[in-house]
Every structure is written in C-alpha cells, then in structure tokens.
C-alpha positions as CSV (number, residue, x, y, z in Angstrom):
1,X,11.8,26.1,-1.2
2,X,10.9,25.8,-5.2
3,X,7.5,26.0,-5.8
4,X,6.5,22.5,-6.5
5,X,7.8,21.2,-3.1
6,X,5.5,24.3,-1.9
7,X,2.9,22.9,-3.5
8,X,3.2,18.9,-2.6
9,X,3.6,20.6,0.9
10,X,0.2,22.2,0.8
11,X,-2.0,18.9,-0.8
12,X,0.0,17.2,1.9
13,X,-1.1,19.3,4.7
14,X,-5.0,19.1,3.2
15,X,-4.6,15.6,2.6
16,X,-3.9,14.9,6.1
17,X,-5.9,17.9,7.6
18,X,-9.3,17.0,5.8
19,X,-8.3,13.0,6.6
20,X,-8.5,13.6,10.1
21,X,-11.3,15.8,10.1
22,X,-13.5,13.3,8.7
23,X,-12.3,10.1,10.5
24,X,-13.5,12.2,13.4
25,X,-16.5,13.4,12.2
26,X,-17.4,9.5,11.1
27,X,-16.4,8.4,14.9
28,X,-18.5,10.8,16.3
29,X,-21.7,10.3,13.9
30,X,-21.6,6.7,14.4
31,X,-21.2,7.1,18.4
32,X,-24.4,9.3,18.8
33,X,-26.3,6.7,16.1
34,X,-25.4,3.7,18.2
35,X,-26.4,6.0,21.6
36,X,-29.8,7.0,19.7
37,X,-31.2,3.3,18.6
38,X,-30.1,2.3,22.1
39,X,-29.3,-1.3,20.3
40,X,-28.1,-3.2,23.6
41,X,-31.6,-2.7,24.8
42,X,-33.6,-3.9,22.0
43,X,-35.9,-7.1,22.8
44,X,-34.5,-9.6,20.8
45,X,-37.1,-12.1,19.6
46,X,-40.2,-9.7,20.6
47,X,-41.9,-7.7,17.4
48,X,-44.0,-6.0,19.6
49,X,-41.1,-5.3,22.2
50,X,-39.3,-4.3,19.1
51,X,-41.5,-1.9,18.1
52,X,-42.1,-0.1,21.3
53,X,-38.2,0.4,21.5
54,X,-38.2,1.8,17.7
55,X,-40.8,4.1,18.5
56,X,-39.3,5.2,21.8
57,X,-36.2,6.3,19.8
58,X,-35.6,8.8,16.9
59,X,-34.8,5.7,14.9
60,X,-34.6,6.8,11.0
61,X,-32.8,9.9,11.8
62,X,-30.4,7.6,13.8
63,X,-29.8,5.3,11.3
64,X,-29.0,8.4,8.7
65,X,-26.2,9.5,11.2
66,X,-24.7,5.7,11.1
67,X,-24.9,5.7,7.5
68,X,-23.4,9.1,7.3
69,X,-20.8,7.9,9.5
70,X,-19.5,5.0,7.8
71,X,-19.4,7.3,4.6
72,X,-16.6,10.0,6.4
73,X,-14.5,6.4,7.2
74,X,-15.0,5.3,3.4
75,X,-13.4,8.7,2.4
76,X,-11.0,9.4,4.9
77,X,-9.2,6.2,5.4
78,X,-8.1,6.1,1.6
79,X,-6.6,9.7,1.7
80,X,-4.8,8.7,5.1
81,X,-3.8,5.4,2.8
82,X,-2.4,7.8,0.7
83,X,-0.6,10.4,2.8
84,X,1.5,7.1,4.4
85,X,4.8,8.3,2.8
86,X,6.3,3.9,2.9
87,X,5.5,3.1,-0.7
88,X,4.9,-0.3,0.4
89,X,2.4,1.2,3.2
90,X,0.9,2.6,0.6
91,X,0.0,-0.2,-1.5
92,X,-1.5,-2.6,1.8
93,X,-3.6,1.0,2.1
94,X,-4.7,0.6,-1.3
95,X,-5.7,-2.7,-1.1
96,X,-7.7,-1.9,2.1
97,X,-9.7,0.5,-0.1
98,X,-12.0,-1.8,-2.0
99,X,-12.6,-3.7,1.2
100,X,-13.6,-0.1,2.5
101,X,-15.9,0.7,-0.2
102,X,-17.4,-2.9,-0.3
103,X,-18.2,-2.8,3.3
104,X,-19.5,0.3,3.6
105,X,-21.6,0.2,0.6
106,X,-23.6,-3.3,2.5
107,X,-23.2,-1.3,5.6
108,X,-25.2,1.5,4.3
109,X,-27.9,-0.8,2.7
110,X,-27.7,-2.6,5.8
111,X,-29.1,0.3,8.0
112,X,-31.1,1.4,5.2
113,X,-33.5,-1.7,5.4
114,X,-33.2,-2.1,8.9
115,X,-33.7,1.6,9.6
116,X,-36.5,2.0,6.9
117,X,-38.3,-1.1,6.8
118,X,-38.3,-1.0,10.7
119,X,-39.3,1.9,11.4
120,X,-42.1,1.9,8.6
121,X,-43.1,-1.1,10.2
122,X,-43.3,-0.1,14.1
123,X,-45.6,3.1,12.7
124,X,-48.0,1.0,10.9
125,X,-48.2,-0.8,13.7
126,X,-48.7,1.9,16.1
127,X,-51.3,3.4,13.6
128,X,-53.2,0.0,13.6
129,X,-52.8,0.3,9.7
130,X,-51.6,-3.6,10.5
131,X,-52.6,-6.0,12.9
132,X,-49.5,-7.6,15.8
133,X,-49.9,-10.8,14.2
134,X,-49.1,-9.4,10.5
135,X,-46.5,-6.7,11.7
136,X,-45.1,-9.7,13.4
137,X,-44.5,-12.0,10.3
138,X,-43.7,-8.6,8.4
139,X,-40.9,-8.0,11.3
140,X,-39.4,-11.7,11.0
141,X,-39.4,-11.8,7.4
142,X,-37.5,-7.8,7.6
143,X,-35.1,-9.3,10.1
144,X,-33.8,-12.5,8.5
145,X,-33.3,-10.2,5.0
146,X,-31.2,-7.8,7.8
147,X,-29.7,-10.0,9.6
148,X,-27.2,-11.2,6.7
149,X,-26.3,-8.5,5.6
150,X,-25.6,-6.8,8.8
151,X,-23.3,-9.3,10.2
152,X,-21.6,-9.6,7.1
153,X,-21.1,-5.6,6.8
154,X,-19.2,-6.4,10.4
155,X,-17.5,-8.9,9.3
156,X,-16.1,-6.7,6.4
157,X,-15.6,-3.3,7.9
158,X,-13.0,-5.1,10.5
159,X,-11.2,-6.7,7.2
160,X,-10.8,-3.2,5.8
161,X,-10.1,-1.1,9.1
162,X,-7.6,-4.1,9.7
163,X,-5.9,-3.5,6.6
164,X,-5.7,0.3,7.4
165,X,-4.3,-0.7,10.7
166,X,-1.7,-2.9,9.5
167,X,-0.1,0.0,6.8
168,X,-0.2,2.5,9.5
169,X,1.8,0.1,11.7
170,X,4.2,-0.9,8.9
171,X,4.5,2.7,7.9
172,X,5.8,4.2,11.3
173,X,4.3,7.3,11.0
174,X,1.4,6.3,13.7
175,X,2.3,5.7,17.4
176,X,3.2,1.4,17.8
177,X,0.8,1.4,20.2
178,X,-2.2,3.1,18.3
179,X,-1.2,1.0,15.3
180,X,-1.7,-2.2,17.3
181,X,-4.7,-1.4,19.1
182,X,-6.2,-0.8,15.8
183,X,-5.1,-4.3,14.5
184,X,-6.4,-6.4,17.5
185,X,-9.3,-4.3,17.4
186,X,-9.9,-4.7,13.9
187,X,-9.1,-8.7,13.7
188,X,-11.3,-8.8,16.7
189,X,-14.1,-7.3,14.5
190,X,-13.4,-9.4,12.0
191,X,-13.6,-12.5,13.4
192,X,-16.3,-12.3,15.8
193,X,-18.6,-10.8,12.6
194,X,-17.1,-13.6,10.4
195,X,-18.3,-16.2,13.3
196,X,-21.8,-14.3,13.3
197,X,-22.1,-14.7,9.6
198,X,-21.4,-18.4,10.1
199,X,-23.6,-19.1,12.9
200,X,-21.0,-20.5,15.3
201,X,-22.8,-21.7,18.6
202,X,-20.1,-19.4,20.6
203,X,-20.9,-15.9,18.8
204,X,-22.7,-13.2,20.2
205,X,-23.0,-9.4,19.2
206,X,-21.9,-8.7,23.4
207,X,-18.5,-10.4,22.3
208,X,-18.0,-8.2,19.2
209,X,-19.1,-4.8,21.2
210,X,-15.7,-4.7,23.2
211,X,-13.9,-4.8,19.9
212,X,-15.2,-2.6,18.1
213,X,-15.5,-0.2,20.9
214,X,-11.5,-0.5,20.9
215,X,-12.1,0.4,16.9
216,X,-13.9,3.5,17.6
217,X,-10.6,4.5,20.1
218,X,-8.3,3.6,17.1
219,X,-10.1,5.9,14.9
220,X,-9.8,8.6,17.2
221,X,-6.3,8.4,17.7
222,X,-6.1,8.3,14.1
223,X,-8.3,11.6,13.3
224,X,-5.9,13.3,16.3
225,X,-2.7,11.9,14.4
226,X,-3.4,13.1,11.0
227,X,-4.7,16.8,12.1
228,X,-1.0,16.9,14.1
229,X,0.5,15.7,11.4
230,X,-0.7,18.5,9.0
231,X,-0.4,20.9,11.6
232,X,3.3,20.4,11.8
C-alpha cells in the first residue's frame, strides 16, 4: 500500500473513531442533564413551585452538561457527514451542517437563559433578596423570552439530525434500520417542535419526549457504527 492511501486510511480511521466518540459523549451528557433538571416534574405555571424544583436540583451545572452535549453532536455529526464515502451522501450531510450549527447555537443560548436566569432567580428568591410576587413577574417575563427560543431550538435540531439521518440512509454504510429510526425520530422532533413553535392546540412537550427519546437511540447506534467502522 503506497503511502498516501496509508495516509487517507489513517484520517479515515480518526475521522470515524473521534466521530463516534463524541456522538457518544454528546448522548450521554445530554442524558444525565435531562436526568438532573428532572424537567417532567417541573410545576408548570407555579414560580414558587418552580423554584423549589430548581433549587432541589444541581440546576446550572445541569444545564452546562446539556449545552456541552449538544456541542459534541455539532462537531461530530459533520465529520460523520464527511466520512459517508456516497458523494451525493455527502453533500445532503453538508447541507445538514448549517442546520446543525444554527440549532445548536439557539440551543446553547436557550439553556443558557433558562439555566442562568433561572437559577439566579430561584436563589434570590430563596435568599429573600426578592419578594414571591416580584420573582414571580421576574419568572414569567424569563419564561416567555425562553420559551421561543427553546421550542424553536427543537424544532431545528430534528431538521438537522433528520438531514444527518437521511444521508446515512442514502449512503448505505449505516444499518436500514438505524437509518430509519433516525428519520422518523428526527421528523418526529421536528414536527412536534415546529407545532410548539406555532402554538397548535394539539402540541405538548409529552408528545415530542417519545421522539426524541428514539433520537437519543439513533445517536447511539450511530456513535457504536462509526467506532466499528474505524476499528475495521
């Protein structure tokens, strides 16, 4: 074997080794966030409840691990974009990029605020600094500025995982099945965030849980693929 084909071997093996390790890494960070903030048990529409649960939890750390985690997927799923050896795969990869860095960029100032501002808020609270009637219009006001921005960040990161989903699947390097779970998990995502975003009657976080639940499976399978891959 000539030495450049030794080479391309060897940034091919990284490529795909250091992929996988990451996508992992960014399932697993954003696992133990979503199991620290405990967000299914959060008292929707009660500051003070709000509050309480905040201050029950390790909260800010928490939302550092999500953030951290949705950084490994915003650098892994391009250099698994570009280890798909279909040119064509390739470029639907590529185009999924600036989805990826778009969403992940609102998803990190997404947790940022809410993370930040609501965890500053819950100690001031707790400290007396303010009173439950001000931390409560302080909360509202916190949570409307959130609550686009989060849904939309959903709405977005299923767009991009979906175009990741769909190369993998046209490149035939990922199981079929794997590749479709991730593109009915990531549509899913996408269209229950999208119908959050526009305040449909229907929509509900509970109905976009399941899906991207199925997304965090997808990734794993995909972390698992690409360290085979450049173990082979």
């Amino acid at each position: 074997m000539s030495e450049p084909v030794e080479s391309e071997a060897r940034v091919r093996r990284f490529r795909t080794g250091s992929a996988g390790t990451i996508v992992l890494l960014g399932t697993a960070l954003t696992v133990v966030s979503q199991f620290l903030q405990r967000r299914g048990d959060i008292p929707r529409g009660n500051p003070v409840g709000v509050f309480d649960h905040v201050l029950g939890t390790p909260w800010l750390a928490a939302a550092l691990l999500g953030i951290l985690g949705a950084l490994c997927w915003a650098v892994a799923f391009p250099a698994a974009g570009r280890a798909l050896r279909d040119p064509v795969s390739r470029v639907v990869a590529r185009m999924a990029d600036s989805l990826m860095v778009v969403a992940v960029a609102l998803f990190a100032v997404n947790y940022a605020h809410d993370g930040f501002g609501g965890g500053m808020l819950a100690r001031r609270w707790a400290s007396g600094e303010l009173e439950a009637g001000v931390a409560a219009g302080d909360f509202r006001v916190v949570e409307v500025l959130v609550g686009g921005t989060s849904v939309l960040s959903q709405a977005l990161l299923g767009l991009a995982l979906g175009g990741y989903a769909l190369a993998m699947l046209r490149g035939r390097q990922y199981p079929r099945t794997l590749s479709w779970l991730g593109v009915v998990a990531a549509t899913g995502w996408f269209l229950l965030g999208s119908a959050l975003f526009l305040r449909l009657p229907w929509a509900s976080f509970e109905l976009l849980l399941p899906f991207a639940g199925l997304a965090m499976v997808w990734t794993l399978g995909v972390g698992i693929t690409l360290l085979r891959s450049s173990a082979s």
